[in-house]
C-alpha positions in Angstrom: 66.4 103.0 76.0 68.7 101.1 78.7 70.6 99.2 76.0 70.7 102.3 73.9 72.3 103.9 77.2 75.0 101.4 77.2 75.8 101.1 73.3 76.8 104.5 73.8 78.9 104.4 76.9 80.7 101.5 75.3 81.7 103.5 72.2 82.6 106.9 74.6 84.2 105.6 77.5 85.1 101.4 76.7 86.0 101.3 73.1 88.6 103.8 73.2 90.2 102.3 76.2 90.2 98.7 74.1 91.5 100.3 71.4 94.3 102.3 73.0 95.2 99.2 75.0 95.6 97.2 71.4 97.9 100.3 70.1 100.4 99.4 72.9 100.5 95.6 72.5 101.0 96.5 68.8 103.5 99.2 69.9 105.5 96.4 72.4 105.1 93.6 69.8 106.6 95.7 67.6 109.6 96.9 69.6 110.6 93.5 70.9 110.3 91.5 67.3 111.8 94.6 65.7 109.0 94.6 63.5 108.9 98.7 63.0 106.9 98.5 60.1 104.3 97.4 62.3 105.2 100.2 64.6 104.8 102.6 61.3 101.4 101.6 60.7 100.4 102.1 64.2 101.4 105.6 64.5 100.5 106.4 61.0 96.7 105.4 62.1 97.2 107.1 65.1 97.8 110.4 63.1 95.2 110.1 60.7 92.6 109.5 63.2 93.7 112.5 65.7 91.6 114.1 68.4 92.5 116.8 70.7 92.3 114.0 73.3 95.0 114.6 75.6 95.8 111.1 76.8 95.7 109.7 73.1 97.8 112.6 71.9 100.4 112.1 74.5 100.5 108.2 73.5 100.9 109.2 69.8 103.8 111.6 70.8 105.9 109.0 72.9 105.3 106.1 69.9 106.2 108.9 67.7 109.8 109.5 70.0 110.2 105.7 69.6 109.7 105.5 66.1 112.0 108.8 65.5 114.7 107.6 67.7 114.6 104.1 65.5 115.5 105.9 62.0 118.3 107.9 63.4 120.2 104.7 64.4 119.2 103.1 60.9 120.3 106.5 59.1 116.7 107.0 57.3 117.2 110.8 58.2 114.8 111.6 55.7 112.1 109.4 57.2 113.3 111.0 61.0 112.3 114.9 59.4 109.3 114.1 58.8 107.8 112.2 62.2 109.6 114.9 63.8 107.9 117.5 62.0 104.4 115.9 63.5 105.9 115.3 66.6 106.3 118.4 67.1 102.9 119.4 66.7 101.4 117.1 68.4 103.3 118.0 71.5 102.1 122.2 70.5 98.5 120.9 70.8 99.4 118.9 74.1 101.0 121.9 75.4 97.9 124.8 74.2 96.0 121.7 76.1 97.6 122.4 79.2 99.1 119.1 79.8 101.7 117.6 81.9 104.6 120.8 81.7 107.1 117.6 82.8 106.2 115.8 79.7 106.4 118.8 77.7 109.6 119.7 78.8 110.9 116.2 78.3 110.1 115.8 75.0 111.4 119.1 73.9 114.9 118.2 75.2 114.6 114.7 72.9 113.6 115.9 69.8 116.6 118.6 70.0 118.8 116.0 71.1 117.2 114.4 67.1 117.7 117.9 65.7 121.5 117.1 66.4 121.6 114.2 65.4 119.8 115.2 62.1 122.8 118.2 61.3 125.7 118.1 64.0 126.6 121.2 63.0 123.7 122.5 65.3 125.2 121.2 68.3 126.2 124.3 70.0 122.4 125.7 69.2 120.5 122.7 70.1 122.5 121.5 72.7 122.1 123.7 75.6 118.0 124.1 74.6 117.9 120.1 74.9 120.1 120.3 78.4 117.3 123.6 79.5 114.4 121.6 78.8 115.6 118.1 80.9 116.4 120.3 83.8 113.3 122.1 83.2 111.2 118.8 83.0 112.6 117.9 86.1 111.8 121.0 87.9 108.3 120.7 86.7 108.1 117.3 88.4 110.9 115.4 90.1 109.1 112.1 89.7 108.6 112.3 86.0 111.1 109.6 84.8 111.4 111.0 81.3 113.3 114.1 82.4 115.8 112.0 84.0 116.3 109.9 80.9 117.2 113.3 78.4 119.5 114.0 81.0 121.6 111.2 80.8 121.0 110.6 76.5 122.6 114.3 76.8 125.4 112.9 79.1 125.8 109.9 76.8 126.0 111.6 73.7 127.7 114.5 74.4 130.9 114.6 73.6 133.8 114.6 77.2 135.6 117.7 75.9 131.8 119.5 76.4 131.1 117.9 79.5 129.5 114.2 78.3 130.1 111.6 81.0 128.9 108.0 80.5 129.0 107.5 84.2 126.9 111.1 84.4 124.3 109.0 82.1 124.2 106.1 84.0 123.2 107.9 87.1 120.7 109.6 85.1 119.1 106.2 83.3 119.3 104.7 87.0 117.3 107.4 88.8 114.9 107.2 86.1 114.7 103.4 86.2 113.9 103.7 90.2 111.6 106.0 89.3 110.0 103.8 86.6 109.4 101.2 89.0 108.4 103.4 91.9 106.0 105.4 90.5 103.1 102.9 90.5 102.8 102.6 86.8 103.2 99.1 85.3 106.1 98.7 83.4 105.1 95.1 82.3 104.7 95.4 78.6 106.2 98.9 78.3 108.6 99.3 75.4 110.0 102.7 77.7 110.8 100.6 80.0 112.8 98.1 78.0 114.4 100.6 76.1 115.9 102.2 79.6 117.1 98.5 80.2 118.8 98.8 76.9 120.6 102.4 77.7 121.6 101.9 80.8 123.6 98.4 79.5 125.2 100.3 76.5 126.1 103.1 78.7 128.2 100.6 80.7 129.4 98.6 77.2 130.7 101.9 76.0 133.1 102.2 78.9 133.6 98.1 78.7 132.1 97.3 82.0 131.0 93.9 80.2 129.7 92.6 83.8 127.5 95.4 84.3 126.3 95.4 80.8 125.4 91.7 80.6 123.3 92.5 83.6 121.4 95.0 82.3 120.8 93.3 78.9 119.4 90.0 81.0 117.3 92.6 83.0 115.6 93.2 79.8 115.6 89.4 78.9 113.9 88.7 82.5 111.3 90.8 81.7 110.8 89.8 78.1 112.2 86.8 77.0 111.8 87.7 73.4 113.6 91.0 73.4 114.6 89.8 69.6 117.3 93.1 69.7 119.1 92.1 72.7 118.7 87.9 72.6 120.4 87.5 68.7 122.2 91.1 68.6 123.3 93.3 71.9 123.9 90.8 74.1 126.2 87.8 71.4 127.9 90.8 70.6 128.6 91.6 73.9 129.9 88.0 74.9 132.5 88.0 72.0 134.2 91.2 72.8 134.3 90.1 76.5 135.6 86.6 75.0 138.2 88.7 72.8 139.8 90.7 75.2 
């Protein structure tokens, strides 16, 4: 009976934290060898095997905001519909669950920010909903990185004539980044994490601050040598326009 007892706690309570723990190695592998295929197949398992399981779900929706984000800057727009169609379910279920309004919030003003990006023309509708629900996100909790991060990707993106600021977004990505690192969660192995690195660098590249940049970019190679994207792409290409000017 005893080892009955404890067969079945492993499967409730151990197993799924071994395999949710494997999901974000695969997740982080993934993301630093810029192997998204392998990020793909993660999610795609992910979504077949659903549970109402808040914790899981919410996992599934921030790998699915990764993966969404990835095939807008490769233009596979098609392939960007369609995760953000299940995105955006899976955050309904969240929220009907009750979970985290910040996180909610925060993830509403992102995948309107992809809705732009998906038909610019939609700017002026999407837009001020994907500005609402950062400030919103914030309101909910002032701690919650994520809100801070939609703020400044609205500041980055939008356009100056509308009120975009690149230094606006920088301020943004910073607090967020402070509050990455302050908020007791580990941001060793943390894709998120890496990704704000990123940001906050080509936020300064864009106004050709190439000090500042290169800082940010060895940040991210501090914390993860192998950062494949930044060690043979961002960070060569931001030597040689430094070199060229």
């Amino acid at each position: 009976m005893e080892r009955k007892t404890s067969i079945i706690l492993f499967t409730l309570v151990v197993f799924p934290l071994l395999l949710a723990a494997s999901e974000k190695t695969r997740i982080y592998q993934a993301f630093i060898h810029n192997r998204m295929e392998d990020w793909k197949a993660v999610i795609d398992d992910m979504e077949s095997h659903k549970t109402s399981e808040t914790a899981r779900l919410a996992k599934l929706v921030n790998y699915q905001y990764g993966y969404i984000g990835y095939c807008l800057g490769v233009e596979k727009d098609k392939e960007a519909r369609n995760y953000l169609e299940k995105a955006e379910k899976n955050l309904d279920m969240l929220e009907d669950e009750g979970y985290r309004p910040s996180d909610i919030h925060a993830y509403k003003s992102a995948f309107y920010g992809y809705k732009i990006g998906l038909s610019p023309i939609k700017a002026p509708i999407f837009g001020p909903k994907s500005v609402k629900q950062a400030e919103l996100a914030i309101e909910a909790d002032s701690t919650n990185p994520m809100g801070y991060i939609q703020q400044g990707n609205a500041q980055f993106y939008m356009p100056p004539i509308f009120g975009g600021s690149k230094t606006e977004a920088i301020k943004k990505f910073g607090k967020a980044l402070q509050l990455m690192k302050q908020n007791g969660e580990s941001v060793e192995n943390d894709w998120n994490y890496l990704s704000l690195l990123v940001l906050i660098a080509q936020s300064y590249e864009e106004m050709e601050k190439w000090e500042q940049a290169e800082k940010y970019y060895m940040q991210a190679l501090a914390a993860e040598p192998d950062f494949k994207w930044v060690k043979d792409e961002l960070l060569p290409g931001l030597i040689k326009k430094k070199n060229d000017e």
